[in-house]
N, C-alpha and C positions, 0 to 999 in steps of 0.2 A: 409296335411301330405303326403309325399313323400311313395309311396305303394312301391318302390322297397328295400327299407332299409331293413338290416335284424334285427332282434329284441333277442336282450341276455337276460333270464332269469337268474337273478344271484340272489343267496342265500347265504350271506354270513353274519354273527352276528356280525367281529368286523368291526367297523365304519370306522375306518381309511384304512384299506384293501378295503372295498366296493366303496369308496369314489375314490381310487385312480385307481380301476380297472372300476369305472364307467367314472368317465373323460376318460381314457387310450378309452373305447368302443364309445365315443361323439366324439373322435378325429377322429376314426377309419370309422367314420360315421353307428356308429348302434343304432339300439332305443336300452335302455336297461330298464329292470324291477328292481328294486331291492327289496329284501325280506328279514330281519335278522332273521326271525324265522320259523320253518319249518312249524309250524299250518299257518301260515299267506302264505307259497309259495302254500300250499297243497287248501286253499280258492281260490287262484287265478290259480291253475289249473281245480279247479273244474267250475269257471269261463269260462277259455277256452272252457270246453268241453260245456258246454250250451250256447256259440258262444257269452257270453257275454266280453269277451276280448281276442283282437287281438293275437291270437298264436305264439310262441316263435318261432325262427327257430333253436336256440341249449340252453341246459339249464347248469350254470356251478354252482353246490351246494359243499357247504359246508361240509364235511363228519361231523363234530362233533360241533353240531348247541345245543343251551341251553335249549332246550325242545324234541327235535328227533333227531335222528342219519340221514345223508345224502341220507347212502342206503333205508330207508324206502321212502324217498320221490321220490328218485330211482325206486322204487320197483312199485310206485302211478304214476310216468307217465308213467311208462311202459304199464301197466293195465287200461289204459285211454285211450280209440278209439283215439281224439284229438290230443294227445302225445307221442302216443308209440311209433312211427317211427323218433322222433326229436332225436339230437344224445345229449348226456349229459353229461357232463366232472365233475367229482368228483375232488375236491380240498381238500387238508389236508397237515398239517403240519408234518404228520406221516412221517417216511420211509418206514413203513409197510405197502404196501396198500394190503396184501392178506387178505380181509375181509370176513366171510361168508357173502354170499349175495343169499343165494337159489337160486345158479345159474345166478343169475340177474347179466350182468356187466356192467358197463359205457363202453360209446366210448374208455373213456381216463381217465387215474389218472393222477393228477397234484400234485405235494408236490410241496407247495408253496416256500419252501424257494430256488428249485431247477431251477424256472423258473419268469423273470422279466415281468410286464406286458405286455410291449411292443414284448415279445415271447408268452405269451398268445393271444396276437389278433393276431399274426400272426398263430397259432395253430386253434384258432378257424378260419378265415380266407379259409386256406387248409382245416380245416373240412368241411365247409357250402362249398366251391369249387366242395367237392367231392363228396358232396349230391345233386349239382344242375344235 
């Protein structure tokens, strides 16, 4: 395994969306994770933090997941030694994204229908640039 690659945490429930922004990150040369349910991304952060899998270097969730809402899982790597400094892009279909979020906010909101994959890795891209 090539250590320099960066690694996408993506949470996303519908299949065909996950499927095509996970190619779009294989092209772009990143490892990616993928999670369709927020119980199942919140395992694998609790993961990270006991060093038993490899740490994301940005996480892009789902706002409105079929078991928890986004910002909660927001909220869990923020509060996570492990996590809380990786930057994390909320994605949703809303145009609304003024959410209560106890203060907590993402790097970035994404409304999916406003932006094409191929402007997504170039977003995450600038992001992980400006965190190295």
């Amino acid at each position: 395994m090539v250590k320099n690659k960066k690694r996408v945490f993506l949470v996303e429930d519908d299949s065909a969306i996950a499927d095509v922004y996970q190619i779009m990150f294989k092209k772009a040369d990143f490892d990616v994770d993928v999670f369709s349910s927020g119980q199942e991304s919140i395992r694998a952060i609790e993961e990270i933090e006991k060093g038993e899998r490899q740490k994301s270097d940005i996480f892009i969730i789902d706002l409105i997941l079929p078991d928890m809402n986004g910002m909660e899982i927001l909220a869990y790597i923020k509060k996570t030694n492990a996590t809380k400094n990786v930057p994390v892009f909320i994605s949703t279909n809303q145009e609304q994204t003024s959410i209560d979020s106890k203060g907590i906010q993402p790097d970035k909101f994404i409304v999916k229908a406003h932006i094409t994959p191929t402007q997504l890795v170039e977003l995450i891209k600038k992001q992980l640039k400006s965190n190295d």
